[in-house]
C-alpha positions as CSV (number, residue, x, y, z in Angstrom):
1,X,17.0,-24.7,147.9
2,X,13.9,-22.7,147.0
3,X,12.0,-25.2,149.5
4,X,14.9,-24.3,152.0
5,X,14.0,-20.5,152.6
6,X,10.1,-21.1,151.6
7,X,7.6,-19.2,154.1
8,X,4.8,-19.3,152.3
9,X,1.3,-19.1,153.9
10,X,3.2,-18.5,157.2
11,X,1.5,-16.7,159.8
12,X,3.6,-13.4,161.3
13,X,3.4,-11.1,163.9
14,X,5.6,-8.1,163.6
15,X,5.1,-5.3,166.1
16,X,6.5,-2.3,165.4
17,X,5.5,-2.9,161.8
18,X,4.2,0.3,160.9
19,X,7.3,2.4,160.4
20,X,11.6,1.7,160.3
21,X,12.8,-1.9,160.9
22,X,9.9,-3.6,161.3
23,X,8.3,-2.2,158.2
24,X,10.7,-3.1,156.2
25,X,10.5,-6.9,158.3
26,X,6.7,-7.3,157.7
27,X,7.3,-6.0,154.0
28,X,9.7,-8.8,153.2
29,X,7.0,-11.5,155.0
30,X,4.7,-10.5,152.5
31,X,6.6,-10.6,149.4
32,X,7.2,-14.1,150.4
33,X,3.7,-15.4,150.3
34,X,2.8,-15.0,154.5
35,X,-0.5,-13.5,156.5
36,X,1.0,-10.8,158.3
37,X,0.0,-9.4,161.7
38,X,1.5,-5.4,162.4
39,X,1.2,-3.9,165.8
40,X,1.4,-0.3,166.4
41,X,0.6,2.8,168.7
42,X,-1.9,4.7,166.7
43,X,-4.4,4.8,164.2
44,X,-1.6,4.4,161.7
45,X,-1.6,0.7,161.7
46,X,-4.5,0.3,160.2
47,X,-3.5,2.9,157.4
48,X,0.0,1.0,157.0
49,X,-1.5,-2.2,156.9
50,X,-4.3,-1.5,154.4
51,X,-1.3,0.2,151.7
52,X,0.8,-3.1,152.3
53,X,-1.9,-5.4,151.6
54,X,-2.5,-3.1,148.2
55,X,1.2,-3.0,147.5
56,X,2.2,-6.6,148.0
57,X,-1.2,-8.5,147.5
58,X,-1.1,-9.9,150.3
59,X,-2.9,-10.0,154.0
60,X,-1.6,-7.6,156.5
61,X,-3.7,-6.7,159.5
62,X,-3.2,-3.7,161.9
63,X,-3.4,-4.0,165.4
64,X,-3.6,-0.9,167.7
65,X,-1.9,-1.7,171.4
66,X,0.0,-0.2,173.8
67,X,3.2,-2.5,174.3
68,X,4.2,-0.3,177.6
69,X,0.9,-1.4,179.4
70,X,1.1,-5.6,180.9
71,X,-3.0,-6.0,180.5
72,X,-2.3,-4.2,177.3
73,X,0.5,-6.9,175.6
74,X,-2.0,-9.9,176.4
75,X,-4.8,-8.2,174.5
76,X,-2.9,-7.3,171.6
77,X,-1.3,-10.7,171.3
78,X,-4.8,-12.6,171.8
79,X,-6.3,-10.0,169.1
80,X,-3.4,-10.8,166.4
81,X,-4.0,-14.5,166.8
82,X,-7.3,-14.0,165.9
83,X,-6.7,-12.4,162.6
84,X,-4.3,-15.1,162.3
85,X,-7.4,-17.5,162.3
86,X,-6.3,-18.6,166.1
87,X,-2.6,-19.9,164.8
88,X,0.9,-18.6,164.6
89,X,4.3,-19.4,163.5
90,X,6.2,-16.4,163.1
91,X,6.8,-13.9,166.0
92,X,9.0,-11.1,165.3
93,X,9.4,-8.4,168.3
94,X,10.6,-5.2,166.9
95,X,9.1,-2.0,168.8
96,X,11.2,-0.1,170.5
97,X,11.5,3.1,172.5
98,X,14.5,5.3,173.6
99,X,15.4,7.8,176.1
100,X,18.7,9.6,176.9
101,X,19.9,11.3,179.7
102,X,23.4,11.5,181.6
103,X,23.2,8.5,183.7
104,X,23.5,10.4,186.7
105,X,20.5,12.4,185.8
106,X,18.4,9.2,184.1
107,X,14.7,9.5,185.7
108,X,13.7,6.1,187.1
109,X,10.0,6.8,185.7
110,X,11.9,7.0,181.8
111,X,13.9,3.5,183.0
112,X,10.6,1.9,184.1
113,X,9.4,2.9,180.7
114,X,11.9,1.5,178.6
115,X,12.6,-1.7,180.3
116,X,8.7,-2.2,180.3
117,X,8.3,-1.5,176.2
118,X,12.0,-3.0,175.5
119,X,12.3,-5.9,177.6
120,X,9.0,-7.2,179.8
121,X,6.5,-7.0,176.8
122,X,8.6,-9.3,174.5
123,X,8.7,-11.8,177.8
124,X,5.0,-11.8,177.5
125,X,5.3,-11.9,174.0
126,X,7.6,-14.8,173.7
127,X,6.0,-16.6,176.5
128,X,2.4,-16.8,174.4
129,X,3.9,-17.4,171.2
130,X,5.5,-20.6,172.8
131,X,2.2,-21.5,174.0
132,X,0.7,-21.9,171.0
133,X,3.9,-23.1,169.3
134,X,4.7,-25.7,171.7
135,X,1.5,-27.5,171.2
136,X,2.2,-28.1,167.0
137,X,5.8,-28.5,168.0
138,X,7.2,-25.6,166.0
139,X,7.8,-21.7,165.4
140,X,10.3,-19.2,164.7
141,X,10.8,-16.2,167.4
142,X,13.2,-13.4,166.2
143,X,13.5,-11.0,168.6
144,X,15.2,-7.5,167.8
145,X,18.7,-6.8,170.0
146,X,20.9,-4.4,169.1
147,X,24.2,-3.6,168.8
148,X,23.8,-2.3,172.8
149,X,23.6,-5.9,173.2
150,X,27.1,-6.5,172.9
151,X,28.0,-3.0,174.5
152,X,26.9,-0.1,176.4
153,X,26.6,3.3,174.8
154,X,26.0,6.5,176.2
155,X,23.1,8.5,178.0
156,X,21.0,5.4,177.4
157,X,21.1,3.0,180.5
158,X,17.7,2.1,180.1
159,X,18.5,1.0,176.6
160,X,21.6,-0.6,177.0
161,X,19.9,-2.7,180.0
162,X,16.7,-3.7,178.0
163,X,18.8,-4.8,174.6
164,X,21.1,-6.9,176.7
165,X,18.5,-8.6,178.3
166,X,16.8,-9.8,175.1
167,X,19.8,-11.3,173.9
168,X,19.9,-13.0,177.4
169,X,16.4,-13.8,177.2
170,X,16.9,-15.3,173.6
171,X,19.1,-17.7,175.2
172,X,17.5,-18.9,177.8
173,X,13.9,-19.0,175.7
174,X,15.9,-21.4,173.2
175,X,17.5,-23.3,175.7
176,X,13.9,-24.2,177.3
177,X,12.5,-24.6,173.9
178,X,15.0,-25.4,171.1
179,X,14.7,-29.3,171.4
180,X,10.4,-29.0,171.2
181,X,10.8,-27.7,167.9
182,X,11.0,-23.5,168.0
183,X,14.1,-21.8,167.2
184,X,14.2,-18.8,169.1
185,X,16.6,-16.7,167.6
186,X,17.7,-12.2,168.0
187,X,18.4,-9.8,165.2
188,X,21.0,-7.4,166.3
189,X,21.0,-4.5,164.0
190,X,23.8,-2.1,163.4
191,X,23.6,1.5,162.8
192,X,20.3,2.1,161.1
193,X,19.2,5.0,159.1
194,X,15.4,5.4,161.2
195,X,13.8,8.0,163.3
196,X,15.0,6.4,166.5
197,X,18.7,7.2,165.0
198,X,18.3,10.4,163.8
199,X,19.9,12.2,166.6
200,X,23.1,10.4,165.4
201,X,23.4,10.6,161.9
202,X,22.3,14.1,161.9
203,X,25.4,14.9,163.6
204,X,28.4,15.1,161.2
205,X,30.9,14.5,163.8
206,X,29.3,11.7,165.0
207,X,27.8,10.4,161.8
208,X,31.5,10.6,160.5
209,X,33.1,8.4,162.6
210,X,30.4,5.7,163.3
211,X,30.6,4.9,159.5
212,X,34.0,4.9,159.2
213,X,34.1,1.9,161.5
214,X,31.2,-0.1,159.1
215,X,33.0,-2.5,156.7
216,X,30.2,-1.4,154.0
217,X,30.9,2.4,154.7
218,X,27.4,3.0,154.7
219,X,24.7,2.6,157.2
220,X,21.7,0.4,157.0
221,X,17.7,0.6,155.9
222,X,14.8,-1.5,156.5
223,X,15.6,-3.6,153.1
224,X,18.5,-4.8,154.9
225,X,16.6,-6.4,157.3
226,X,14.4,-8.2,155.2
227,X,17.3,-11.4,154.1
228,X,17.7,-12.1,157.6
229,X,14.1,-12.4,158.9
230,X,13.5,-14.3,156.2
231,X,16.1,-17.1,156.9
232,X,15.6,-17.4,160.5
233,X,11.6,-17.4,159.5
234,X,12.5,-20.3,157.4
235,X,13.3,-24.5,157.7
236,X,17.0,-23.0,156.5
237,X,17.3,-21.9,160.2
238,X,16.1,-24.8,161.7
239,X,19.6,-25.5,163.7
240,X,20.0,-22.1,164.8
241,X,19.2,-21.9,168.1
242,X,19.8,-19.0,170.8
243,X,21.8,-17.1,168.1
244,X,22.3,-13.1,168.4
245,X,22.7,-12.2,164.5
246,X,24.6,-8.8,163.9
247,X,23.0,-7.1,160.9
248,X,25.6,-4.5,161.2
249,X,27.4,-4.2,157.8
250,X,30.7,-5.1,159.9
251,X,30.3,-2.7,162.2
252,X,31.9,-5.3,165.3
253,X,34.1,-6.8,162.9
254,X,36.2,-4.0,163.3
């Protein structure tokens, strides 16, 4: 069983792994043994990265990018490799941005933005991961849905488009590649205590009633990403293909 869920000495790229989700993602890849690859915005990455390696012992690089610029995704994925040692068989896509408006009001600029960051960089992403992975015959790709995979919110368009294309994406990714030995697989998180939530819980009206409807009564953290990314990391997901994961403490069940 321990060999099972083993990911040892695996070689991970999370982007946003400097604060929320994928944080707590790139923490749980270290305490399991792996090299570890974090993309950010800003300088921070290479602070972040520097206190993980301390904390966990491990090796966590920073990487400094700007996943809303095309040229931009290719460098950033070409320079992660590299600290990688030129190999990879982990890619976990977790940035995100968000922006809300009435939809009748939604600027098209702020929709070009988010489908860009939210939707067309993990493409490129996911497209040179398989590059490499296809060659060794092998690799785990967990990309980051949401629960605005499955339905469509409100003042957030943009949003709602971009997460339900990854899950489409996932599929079709998987369907090309599942039989050549990569699992391509989504996490769909549920209602997450982060920054990009904040307008949410912050509201007691609102906070109220969205965790009335989660099974756990409570809402989720970073840690509670970390079981998840590990299995579909691991040989224990190895028949999981083109699956959309709700991490959601039973929030759909309901």
């Amino acid at each position: 069983m321990h060999t099972l869920f083993d990911i040892e000495g695996k070689k991970v790229i999370v982007t946003g792994g400097t604060r929320g989700l994928g944080k707590g993602v790139a923490e749980g890849f270290l305490e399991a043994g792996c090299d570890v690859v974090i993309v950010g915005t800003s300088d921070k990455v290479y602070r972040v990265a520097e206190d993980l390696s301390v904390t966990y012992g491990g090796h966590c690089f920073g990487v400094k990018g700007n996943l809303g610029d095309r040229e931009d995704v290719y460098r950033i994925f070409k320079e992660s490799v590299e600290k990688l040692e030129g190999d990879l068989d982990v890619l976990v896509t977790a940035h995100g941005i968000q922006r809300r408006h009435p939809s009748e009001e939604f600027p098209v600029s702020e929709w070009d933005e988010v489908l860009s960051v939210n939707l067309t960089s993990l493409f490129i992403l996911c497209q040179e991961a398989g590059k490499i992975m296809l060659k060794k015959n092998y690799g785990k790709i967990i990309n980051f849905a949401s629960m605005n995979s499955f339905f469509g919110g409100q003042t957030i368009p943009a949003y709602a488009a971009a997460k339900g294309g990854v899950a489409q994406m996932t599929k079709a990714l998987s369907n090309d590649w599942a039989a050549k030995g990569i699992n391509v697989n989504a996490i769909a998180p549920g209602y997450m205590k982060t920054e990009m939530t904040e307008g949410v819980y912050n509201d007691p009206k609102r906070y109220e009633s969205t965790t009335d409807r989660i099974a756990c009564h409570r809402w989720g953290t970073p840690e509670d990403m970390k079981g998840a990314a590990i299995f579909l990391a691991s040989h224990a997901s190895d028949y999981l293909c083109g699956c959309v994961l709700p991490v959601d403490g039973g929030y759909l069940a309901k």
